[in-house]
Backbone bond lengths (Angstrom), bond angles and torsions (degrees), N, CA, C in turn:
res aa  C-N    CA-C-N  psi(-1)  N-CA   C-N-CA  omega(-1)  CA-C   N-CA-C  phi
1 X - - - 1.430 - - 1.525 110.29 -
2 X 1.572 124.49 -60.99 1.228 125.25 -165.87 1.501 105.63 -88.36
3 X 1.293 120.04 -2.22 1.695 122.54 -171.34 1.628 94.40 -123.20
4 X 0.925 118.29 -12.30 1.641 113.30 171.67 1.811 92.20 -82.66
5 X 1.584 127.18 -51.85 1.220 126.26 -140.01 2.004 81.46 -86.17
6 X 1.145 109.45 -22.10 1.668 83.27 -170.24 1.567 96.07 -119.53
7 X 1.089 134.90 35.27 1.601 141.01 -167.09 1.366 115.01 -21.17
8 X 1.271 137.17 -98.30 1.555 122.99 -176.67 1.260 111.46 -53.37
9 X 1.244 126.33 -14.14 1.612 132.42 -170.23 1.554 114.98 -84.10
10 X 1.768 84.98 -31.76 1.834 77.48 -176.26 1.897 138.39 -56.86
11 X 0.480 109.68 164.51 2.338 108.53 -165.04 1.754 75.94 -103.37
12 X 1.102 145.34 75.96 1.696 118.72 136.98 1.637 105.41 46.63
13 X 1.525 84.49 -104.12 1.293 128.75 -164.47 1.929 107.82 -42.86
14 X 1.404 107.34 -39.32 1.620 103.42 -167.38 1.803 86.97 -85.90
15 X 1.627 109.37 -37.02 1.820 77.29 -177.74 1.564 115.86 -55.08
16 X 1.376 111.59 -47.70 1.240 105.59 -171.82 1.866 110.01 -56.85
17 X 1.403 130.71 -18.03 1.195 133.83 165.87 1.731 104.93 -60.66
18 X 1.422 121.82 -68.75 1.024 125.59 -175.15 1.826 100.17 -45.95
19 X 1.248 122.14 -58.04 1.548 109.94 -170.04 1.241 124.70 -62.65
20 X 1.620 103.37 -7.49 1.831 116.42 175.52 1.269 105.29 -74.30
21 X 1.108 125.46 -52.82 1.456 144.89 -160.69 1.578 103.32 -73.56
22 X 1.469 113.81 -40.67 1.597 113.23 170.76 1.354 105.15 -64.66
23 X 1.001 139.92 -60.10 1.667 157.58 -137.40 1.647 91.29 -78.79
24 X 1.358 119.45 -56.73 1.071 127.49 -166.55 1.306 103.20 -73.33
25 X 1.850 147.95 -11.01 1.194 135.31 -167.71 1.538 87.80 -103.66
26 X 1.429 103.76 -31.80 1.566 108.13 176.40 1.513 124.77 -36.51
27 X 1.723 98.45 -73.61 1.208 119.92 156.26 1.260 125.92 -26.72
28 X 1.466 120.13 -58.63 1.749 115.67 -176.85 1.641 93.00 -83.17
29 X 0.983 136.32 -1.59 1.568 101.91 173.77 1.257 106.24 -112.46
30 X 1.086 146.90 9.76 1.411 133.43 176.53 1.776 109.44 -155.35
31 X 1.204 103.29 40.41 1.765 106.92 178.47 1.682 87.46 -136.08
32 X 1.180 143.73 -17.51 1.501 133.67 148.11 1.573 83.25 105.59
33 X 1.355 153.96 -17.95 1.240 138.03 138.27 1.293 136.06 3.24
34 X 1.312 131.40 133.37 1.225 115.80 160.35 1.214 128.57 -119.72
35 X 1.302 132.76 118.81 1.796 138.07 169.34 0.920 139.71 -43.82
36 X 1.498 152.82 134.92 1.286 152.15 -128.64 1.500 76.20 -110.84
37 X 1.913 120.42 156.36 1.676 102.98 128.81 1.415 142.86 -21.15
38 X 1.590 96.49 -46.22 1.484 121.45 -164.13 1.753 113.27 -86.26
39 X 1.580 108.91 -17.81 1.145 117.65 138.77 1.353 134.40 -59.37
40 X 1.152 121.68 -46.65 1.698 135.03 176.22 1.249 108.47 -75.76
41 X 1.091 131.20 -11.20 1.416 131.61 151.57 1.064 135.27 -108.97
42 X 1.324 134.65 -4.19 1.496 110.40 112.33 1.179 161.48 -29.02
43 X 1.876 108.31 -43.80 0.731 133.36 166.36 1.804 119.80 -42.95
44 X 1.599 96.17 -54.50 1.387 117.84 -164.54 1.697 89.04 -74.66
45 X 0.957 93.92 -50.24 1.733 79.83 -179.70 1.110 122.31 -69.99
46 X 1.511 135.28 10.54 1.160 141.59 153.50 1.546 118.03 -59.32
47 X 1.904 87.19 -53.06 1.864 99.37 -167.25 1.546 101.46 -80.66
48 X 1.265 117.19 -17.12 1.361 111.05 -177.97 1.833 114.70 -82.52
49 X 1.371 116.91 -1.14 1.516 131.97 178.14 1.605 96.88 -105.55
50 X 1.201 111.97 -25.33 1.446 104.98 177.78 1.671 119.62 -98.01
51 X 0.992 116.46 -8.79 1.323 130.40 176.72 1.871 98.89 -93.93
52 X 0.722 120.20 -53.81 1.703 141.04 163.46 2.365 93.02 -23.70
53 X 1.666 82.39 -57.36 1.208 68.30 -163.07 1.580 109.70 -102.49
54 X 1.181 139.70 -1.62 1.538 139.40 113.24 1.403 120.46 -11.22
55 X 0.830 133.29 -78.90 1.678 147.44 -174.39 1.588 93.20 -60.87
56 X 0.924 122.13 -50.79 1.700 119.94 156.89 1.419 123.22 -23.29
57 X 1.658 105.07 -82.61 1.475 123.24 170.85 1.604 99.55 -43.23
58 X 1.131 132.04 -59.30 1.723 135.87 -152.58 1.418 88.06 -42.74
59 X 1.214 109.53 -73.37 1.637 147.34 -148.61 1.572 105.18 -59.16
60 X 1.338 107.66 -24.40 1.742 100.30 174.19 1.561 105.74 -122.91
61 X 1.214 121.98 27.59 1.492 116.46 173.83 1.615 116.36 -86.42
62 X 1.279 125.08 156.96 1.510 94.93 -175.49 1.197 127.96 -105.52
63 X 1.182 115.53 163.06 1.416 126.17 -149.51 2.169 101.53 -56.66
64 X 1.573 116.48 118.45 1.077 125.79 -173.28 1.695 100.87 -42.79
């Protein structure tokens, strides 16, 4: 999805971030589990390294 939509652009590494961060919201909402705090912040600090580097990409693409 995110390496098809940005192809030479894509980072490896952040799709596989982005698919952690899906998988893992996945996981706590429909496997009946329950998450630590210390889980949910990880988490967030996942999307917050991946958004980090989103707002990145935006910011140097060139102007349409």
């Amino acid at each position: 999805m995110l390496g098809h939509a940005l192809g030479p652009l894509a980072d490896p590494r952040q799709v596989d971030r982005l698919r952690g961060i899906v998988d893992a919201k996945t996981h706590a909402s429909y496997s009946g589990n329950y998450y630590t705090l210390e889980d949910g912040r990880g988490i967030l600090q996942e999307l917050e390294h991946f958004v980090a580097w989103a707002e990145e990409r935006l910011a140097s693409r060139p102007p349409a």
